[in-house]
N, C-alpha and C positions, 0 to 999 in steps of 0.2 A: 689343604684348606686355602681357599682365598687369602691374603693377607688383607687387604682392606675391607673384608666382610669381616674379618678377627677386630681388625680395629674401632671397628663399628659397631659391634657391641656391645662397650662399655657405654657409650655415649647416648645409643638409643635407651639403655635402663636410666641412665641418670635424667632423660627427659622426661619417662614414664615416671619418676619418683616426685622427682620437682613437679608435676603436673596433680599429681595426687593428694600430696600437701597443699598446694595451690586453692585445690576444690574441697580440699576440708577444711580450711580456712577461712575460704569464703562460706559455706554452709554453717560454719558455727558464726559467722558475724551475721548470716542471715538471720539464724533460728534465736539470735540476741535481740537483733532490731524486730521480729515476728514478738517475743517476747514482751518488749517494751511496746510496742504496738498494743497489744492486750491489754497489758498492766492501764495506759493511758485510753484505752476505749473503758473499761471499768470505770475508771475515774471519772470519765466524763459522764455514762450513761449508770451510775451508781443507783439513782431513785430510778429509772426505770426499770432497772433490773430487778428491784425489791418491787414493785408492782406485779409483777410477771410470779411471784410466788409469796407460796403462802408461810407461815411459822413455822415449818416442816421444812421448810426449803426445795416443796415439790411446785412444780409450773402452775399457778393457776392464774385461768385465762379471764375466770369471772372478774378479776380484779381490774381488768382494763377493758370492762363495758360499762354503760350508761345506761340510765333508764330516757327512752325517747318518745315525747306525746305526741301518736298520731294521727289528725283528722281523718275519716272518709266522708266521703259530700256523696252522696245520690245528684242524681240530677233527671231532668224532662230533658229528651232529645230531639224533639221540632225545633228548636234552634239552632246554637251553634254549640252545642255540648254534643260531646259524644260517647261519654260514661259515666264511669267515677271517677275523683278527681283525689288527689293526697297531698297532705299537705303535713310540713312538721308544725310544732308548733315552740314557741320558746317559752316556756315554764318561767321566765322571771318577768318577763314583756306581757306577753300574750299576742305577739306576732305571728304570724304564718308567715311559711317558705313553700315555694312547687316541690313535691317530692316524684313525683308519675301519675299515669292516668291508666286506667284500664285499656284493655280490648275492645275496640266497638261494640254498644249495646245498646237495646232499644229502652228507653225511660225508668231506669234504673233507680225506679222513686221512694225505695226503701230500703233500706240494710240491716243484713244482721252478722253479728262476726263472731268465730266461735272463741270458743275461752281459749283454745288451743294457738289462737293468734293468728292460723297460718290460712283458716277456710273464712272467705265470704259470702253470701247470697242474699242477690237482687231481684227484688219481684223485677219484671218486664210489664209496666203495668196497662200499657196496649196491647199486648200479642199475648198476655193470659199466660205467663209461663213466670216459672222464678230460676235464676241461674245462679249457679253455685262456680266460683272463682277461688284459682289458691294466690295465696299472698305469700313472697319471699321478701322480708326484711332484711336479709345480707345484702340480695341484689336491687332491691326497690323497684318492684317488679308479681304485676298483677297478672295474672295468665286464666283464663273460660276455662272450664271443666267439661260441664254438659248442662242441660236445660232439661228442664220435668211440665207437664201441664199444673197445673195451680187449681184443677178443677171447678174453676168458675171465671167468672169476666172482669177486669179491673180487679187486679189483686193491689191491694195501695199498700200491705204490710207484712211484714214475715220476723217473724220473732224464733231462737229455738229454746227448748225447753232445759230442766235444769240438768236432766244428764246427759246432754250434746248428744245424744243422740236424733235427736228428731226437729225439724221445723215445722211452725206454725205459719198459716196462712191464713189472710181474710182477703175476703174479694167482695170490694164497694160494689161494683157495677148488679152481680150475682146474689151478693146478699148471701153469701156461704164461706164456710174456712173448712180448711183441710188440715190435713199432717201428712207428712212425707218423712220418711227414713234418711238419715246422713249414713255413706258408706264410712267404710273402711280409711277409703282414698279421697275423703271429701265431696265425691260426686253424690247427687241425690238421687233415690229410687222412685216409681212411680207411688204415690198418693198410696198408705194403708188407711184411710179414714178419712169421713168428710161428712159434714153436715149441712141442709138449705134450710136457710130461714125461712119460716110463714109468716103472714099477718103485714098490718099497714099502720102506720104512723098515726098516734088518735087528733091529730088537728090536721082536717082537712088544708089540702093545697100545700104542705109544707116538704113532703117527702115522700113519694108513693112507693108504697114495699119497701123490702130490707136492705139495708145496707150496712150491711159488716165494715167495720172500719178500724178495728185491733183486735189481736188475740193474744195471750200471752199467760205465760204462766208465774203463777204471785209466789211468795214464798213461802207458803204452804204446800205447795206441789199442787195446788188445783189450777185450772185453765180459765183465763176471764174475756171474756170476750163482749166489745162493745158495738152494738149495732144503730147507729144513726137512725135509721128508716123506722123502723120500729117501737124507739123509745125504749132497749133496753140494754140489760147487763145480763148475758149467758151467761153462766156456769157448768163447764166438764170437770170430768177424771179423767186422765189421763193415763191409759197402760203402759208402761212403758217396755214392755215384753212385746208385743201387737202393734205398738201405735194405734190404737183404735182411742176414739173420744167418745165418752156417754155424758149425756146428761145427771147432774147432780138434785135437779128440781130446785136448786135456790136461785133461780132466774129471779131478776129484779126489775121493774119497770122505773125507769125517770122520770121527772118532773113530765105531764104532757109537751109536747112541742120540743124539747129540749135540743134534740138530738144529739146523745152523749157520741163523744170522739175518741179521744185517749184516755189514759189510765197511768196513774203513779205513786208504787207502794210506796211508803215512808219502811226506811231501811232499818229500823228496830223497833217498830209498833203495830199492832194489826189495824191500821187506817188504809184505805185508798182513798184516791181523789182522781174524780173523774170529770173532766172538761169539757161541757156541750157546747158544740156549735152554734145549734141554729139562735139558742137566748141567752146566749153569752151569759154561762155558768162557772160555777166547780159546787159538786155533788161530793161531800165527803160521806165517808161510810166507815162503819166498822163489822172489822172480819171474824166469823168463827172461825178458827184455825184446822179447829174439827170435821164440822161439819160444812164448811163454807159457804153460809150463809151470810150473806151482806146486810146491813142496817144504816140508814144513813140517819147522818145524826146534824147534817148543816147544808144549806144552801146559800152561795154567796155570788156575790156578782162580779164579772170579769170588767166590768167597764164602773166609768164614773157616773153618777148621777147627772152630770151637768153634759155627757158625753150622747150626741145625739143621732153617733153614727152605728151602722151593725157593727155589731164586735164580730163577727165572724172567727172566733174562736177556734185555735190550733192544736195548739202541740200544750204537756204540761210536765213538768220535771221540779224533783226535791235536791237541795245539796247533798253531799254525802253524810254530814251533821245529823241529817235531818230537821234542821230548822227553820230552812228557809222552802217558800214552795212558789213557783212561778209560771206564769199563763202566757201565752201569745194571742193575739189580736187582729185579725190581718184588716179589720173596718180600721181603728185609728192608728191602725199597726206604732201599737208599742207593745209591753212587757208588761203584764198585772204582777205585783208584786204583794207577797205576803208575807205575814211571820207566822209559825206552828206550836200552835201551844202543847207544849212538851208532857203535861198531864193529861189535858182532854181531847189533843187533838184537832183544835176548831181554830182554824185561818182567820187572821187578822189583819186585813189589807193595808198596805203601808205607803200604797203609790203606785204609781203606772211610771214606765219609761219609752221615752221615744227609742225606736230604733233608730231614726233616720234614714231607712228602708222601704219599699216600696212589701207589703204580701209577707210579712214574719211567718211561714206555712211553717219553719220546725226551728227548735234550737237544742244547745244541748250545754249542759257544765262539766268544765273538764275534771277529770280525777282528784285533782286537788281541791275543787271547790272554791276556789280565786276567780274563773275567769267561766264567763257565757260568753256562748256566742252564734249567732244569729242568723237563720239563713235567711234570707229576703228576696222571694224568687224572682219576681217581676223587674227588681234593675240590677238581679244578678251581683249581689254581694253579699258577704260575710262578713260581718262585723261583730267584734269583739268591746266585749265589758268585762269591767274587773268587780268582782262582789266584795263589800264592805261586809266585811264577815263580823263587826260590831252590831249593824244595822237590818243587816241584808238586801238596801240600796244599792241600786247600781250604778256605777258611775264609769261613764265613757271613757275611752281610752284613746280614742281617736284614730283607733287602728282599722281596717279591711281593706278585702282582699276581691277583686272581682272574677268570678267562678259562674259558668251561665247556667240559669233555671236552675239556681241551686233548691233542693227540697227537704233534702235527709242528711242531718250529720250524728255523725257515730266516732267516739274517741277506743284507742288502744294506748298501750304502754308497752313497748316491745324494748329490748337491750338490744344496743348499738355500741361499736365499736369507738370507745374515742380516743378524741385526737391526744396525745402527750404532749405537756406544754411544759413539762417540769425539765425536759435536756436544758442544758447552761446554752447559749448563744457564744461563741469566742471568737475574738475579734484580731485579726493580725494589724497589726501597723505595718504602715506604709517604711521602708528604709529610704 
């Protein structure tokens, strides 16, 4: 044997030992300091931790979402609009934020969004078609599906029915509504049913032949549908096996000349209230629930006595209360305002409100019933009021927002992820 490879042996084992103690040494001061690392990320993020789970101490995520209100706006696209438009809103203000816009679309002047949160569809109300859009609230982010013919000209409305399965359409220009099946995947199938109105408006020069201008189904499960041209209020059944519509025979005629528009249940009474245009109305009625036959039981006026301009009458919506019920105006463009007598029914006008808008063509009240707010198509703004839920007076806010040829707004409530504000801030001083 070597002598100096003998000698050499003890000293290379005493490196390999020393070397080993060395790296276990250092790994238990590591897995100390990893330790105390922990213990002090607990500490610091202790309430967010307990957010992240439930009494079981299993992870629940619902605990760290929000509920978030969010506008959609339709719009007319011959100007500088080019869809729909989103917007948040802030539930203690009543301000809007930009949220995204859609995909290029042609005049997207009416919406309906399904209870599922996730499908929308806009008539196209030039090119006769309605389009169905999915909406992702993770990403904030509106993406086209497919387009279906609307089987008539100038669709101005689409509404879907009470078991998502199907949209409603009317078409101003045609004077006809359809139904159309919602798939699986959100996209729409071709038209299973559709009906054309006959007949002509009984005051000459006011309106020649039909013009459908909503359809919608009340809570009763019947289908209402209002035809401007005509002077009246359809009435279907609804299959909803088929999507086929028939007639119920409780059609109703309006005031002559009137030309009824919109329609709006009251959310715990069999009242509608229906809003004509052309002599600036509201036609209240009461509903059989049974047979749905309508009765109307008041006629009131959208404008003031002393007011000597067209009311040109729009859009009309109740609070969620049901106490409050209010009209748009696009002649002195402001806000009719009423109170609902909670026995009988019958509107008691309480005031008009300026919009400070050019064309009030739609509005709508948000879920909570705090705040309208106003589409004003002509100078292209959105403006916000807060409801005196004392009074049911509106009182400005001094808020909007400019969004072009706005026509159609529609509120959601979707959960959003929020932000944690509960972490401690810690501050090192300066040595």
């Amino acid at each position: 044997m070597n002598i100096k490879r003998f000698y050499r042996l003890p000293i290379l084992a005493i490196l390999i030992i020393t070397s080993a103690f060395f790296n276990l040494n250092c790994s238990e001061k590591e897995n100390i300091l990893i330790k105390e690392q922990t213990h002090d990320s607990k500490a610091i993020n202790k309430e967010p931790i307990s957010n992240y789970s439930n009494k079981n101490g299993v992870p629940d995520s619902t605990n760290n979402l929000e509920k978030t209100d969010l506008v959609f706006i339709g719009t007319y696209t011959s100007g500088s609009s080019t869809g729909i438009y989103v917007y948040k809103m802030d539930t203690s203000t009543g301000s809007l934020s930009y949220v995204c816009t859609s995909p290029k679309t042609i005049d997207p002047s009416y919406l309906a969004i399904h209870s599922n949160k996730k499908w929308i569809y806009a008539v196209n109300e030039s090119s006769g078609t309605v389009t169905a859009f999915s909406f992702d609230s993770a990403q904030n982010k509106i993406a086209s599906i497919n387009s279906v013919s609307s089987q008539g000209s100038g669709p101005c409305f689409v509404s879907i029915d009470n078991t998502g399965k199907f949209i409603l359409v009317a078409n101003y220009n045609s004077g006809s509504v359809a139904v159309c099946p919602i798939k699986a995947n959100g996209s729409l199938g071709a038209a299973t049913s559709a009906d054309q109105h006959t007949g002509s408006g009984p005051v000459a020069g006011r309106q020649d032949g039909p013009h459908a201008h909503m359809i919608i189904q009340g809570t009763n499960n019947f289908v209402y549908n209002t035809d401007l041209g005509i002077d009246k209020i359809l009435v279907y059944s609804l299959d909803t096996t088929n999507g086929h519509i028939t007639s119920t025979g409780h059609d109703v005629s309006s005031v002559a000349g009137a030309g009824p528009r919109h329609i709006a249940f009251h959310p715990s009474q069999p009242w509608a209230y229906v809003v004509c245009e052309l002599n600036g109305t509201i036609e209240a009625f009461n509903i059989n629930n049974s047979t749905s036959a309508i009765t109307r039981f008041q006629n009131i006026s959208t404008i003031s006595d002393n007011d000597s301009s067209s009311a040109a009458s729009a859009d009309i919506h109740i609070t969620p209360d049901g106490k409050y019920l209010y009209a748009s105006n696009r002649g002195p463009n402001n806000i009719a305002m009423y109170s609902i007598n909670q026995s009988t029914g019958e509107l008691n006008n309480i005031g008009y409100q300026s919009v400070g808008g050019t064309t009030p063509r739609n509005f709508v009240i948000d879920p909570s019933g705090k705040f309208l707010l106003v589409a004003c198509q002509d100078n292209s703004r959105i403006i916000t009021f807060k409801i005196n839920s004392a009074n049911g007076l509106l009182i400005s806010t001094g808020l909007q927002i400019t969004v072009p040829n706005p026509v159609c707004l529609k509120f959601i409530e979707v959960l959003k992820e929020k932000i944690n504000t509960d972490i401690p801030v810690i501050h090192f001083k300066n040595k």
